[in-house]
N, C-alpha and C positions, 0 to 999 in steps of 0.2 A: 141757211145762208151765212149765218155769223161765225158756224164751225170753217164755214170754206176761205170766208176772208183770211180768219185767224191761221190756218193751213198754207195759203199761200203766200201771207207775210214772212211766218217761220222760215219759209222754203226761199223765199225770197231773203235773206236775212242772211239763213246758214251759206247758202248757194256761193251769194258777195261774198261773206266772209271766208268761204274756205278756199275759194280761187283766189282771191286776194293775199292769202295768207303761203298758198302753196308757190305764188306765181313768188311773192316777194323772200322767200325761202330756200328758192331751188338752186341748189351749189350753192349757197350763202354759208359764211360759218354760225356754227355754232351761236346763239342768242349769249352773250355774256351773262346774264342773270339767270340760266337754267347751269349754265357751267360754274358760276358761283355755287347755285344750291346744289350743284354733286359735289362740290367740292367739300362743302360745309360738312357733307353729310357720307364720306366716303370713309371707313371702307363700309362692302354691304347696300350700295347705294342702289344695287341690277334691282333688290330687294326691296328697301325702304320706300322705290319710286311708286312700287305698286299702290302704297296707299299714303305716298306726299305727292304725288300727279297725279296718278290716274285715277286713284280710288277716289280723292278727293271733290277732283273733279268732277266724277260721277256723281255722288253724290251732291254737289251745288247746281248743276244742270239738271238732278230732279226738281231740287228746292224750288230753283228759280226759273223752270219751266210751268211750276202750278197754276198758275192763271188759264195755262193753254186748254186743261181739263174739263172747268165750267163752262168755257167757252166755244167747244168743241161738243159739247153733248147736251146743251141749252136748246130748247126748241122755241123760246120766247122769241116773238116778233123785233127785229132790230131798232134800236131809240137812237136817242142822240150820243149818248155815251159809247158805242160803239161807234157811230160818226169819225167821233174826236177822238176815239181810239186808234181807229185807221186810220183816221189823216194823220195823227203823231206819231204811228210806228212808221207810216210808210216815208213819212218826213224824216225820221232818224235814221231809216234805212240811207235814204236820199243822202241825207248829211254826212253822215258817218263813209259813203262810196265816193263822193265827191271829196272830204276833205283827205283821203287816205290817196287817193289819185293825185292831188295837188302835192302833196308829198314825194311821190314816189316819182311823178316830172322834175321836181325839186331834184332832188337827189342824182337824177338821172343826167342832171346836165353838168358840164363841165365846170370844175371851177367852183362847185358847191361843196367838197368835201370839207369836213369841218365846220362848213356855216348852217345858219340859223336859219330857217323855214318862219315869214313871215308878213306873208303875201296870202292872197285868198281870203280860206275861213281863217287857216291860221294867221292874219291880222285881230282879227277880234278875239281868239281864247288860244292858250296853248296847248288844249289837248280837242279839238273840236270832233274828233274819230270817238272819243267817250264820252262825249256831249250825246252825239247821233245816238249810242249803244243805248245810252240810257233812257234816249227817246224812245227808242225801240221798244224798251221792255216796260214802260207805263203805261205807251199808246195799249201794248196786249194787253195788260193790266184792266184796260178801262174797260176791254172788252167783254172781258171774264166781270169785271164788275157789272156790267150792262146783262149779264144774265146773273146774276146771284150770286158773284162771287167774287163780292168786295173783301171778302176775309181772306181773300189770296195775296192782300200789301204786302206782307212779309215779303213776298218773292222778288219785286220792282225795290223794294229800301235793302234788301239783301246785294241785289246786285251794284247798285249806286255807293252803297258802303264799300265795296267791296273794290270797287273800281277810284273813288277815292282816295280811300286810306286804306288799300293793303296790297293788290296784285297792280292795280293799273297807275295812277297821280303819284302816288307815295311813292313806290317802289323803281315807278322811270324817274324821278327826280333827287330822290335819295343823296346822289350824287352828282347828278349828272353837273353841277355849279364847278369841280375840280376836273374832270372831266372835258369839258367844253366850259370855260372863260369865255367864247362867247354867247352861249346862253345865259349866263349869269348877266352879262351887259344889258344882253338882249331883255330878261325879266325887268333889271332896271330900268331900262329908259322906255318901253311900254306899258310897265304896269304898275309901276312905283304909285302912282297917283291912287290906285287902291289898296294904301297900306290897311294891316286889320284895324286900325282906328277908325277907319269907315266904315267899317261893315257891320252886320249883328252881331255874327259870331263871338265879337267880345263878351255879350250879353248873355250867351253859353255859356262862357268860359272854356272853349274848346281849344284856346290857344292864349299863351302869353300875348300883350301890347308887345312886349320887348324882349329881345332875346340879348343871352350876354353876350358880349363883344361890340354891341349895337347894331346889329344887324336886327334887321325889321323883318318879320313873316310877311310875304307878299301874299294878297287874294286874289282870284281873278274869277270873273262869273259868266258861264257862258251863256247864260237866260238872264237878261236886264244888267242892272244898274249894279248890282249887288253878288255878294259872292257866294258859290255854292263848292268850291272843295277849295282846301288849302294848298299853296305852292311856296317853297320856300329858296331863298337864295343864298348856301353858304349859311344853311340854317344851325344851333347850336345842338351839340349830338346827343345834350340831352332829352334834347326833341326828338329828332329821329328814332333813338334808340327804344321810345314810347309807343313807336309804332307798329304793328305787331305784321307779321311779312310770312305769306308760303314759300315764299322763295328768295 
């Protein structure tokens, strides 16, 4: 039973995401950040992509697919951790098609070009599509732990890393402050009230209090009171530059 749930979340999962991805794609140009990294990376690039996309990616989609293995050839009776597993992927699935549909209405209507998406989920977080992903991939997680395979974490802190600070938060934000002024507004007067003085993170040390020119590192947290990835406004470049990017 627990390999079937786990099989029809995936399916349920990949399914959204690739219609989603294909619908909001078709005759669109080119993604700017995949034509920065040809460009970075040209000449040689027909070459290079095999294994700065594709290979890459194959290989993190094994990593961070491991959960599905335990959990897919367990024959132990279902507990509660499978429970909470399913109802969090199938919640992140949920979140992550809703907030990406709110979106794409957004955009869709007249008169939005340029502006700020800030209605909805996207009220409460600025990236709430990665919020959902990441629900997605702990709910399977719990699953694969509810048969013996708790030693599969790596896979669910790989991908949340990963969608934090390298392909997904970092990488859209990067710039995005010179870019669109008014996102930068926008981070301002919603989120300013959680500068990193609020939050743990100081307690890392995973970020300066202060950056130079005085500009403040904004947090924002999509699960409670508190922050879970950093977002930055017109951040200093020697921050950015720290941040390590596939693309």
């Amino acid at each position: 039973m627990r390999g079937w749930v786990a099989i029809a979340l995936v399916a349920a999962w990949g399914l959204r995401l690739s219609g989603h991805l294909a619908l909001r794609n078709w005759n669109a140009p080119e993604d700017r950040r995949y034509r920065a990294m040809r460009e970075r990376n040209d000449p040689g690039f027909a070459w290079k992509s095999l294994y700065l996309v594709f290979g890459l990616q194959a290989v993190l989609a094994w990593v961070i697919s491991a959960p599905l293995s335990p959990a897919i050839r367990a024959a132990e009776p279902l507990g509660i951790l499978d429970v909470a597993g399913a109802t969090l992927a199938a919640f992140g699935i949920a979140y992550e098609a809703i907030a990406d549909r709110q979106l794409a209405r957004f955009l869709a209507e007249s008169g939005n070009s340029g502006g700020v998406m800030d209605r909805g989920l996207w009220r409460y977080s600025r990236h709430p599509n990665y919020f959902g992903e990441c629900c997605t991939w702990w709910g399977l997680y719990l699953l694969a732990a509810g048969a013996g395979g708790a030693w599969t974490v790596f896979a669910p802190l790989l991908i949340t890393f990963l969608l934090l600070r390298v392909s997904g938060v970092s990488l859209l934000e990067k710039d995005i402050g010179e870019r669109r002024p008014a996102y930068r507004n926008y981070v301002r007067r919603r989120f300013n009230r959680d500068a990193v003085h609020e939050t743990p993170a100081r307690h890392l040390e995973l970020v300066p209090r202060q950056l130079r020119g005085g500009e403040v590192l904004a947090w924002r947290q999509d699960w409670g009171k508190r922050s879970i990835h950093p977002l930055s406004y017109q951040a200093d470049r020697t921050v950015a530059e720290r941040i390590p990017l596939f693309a």
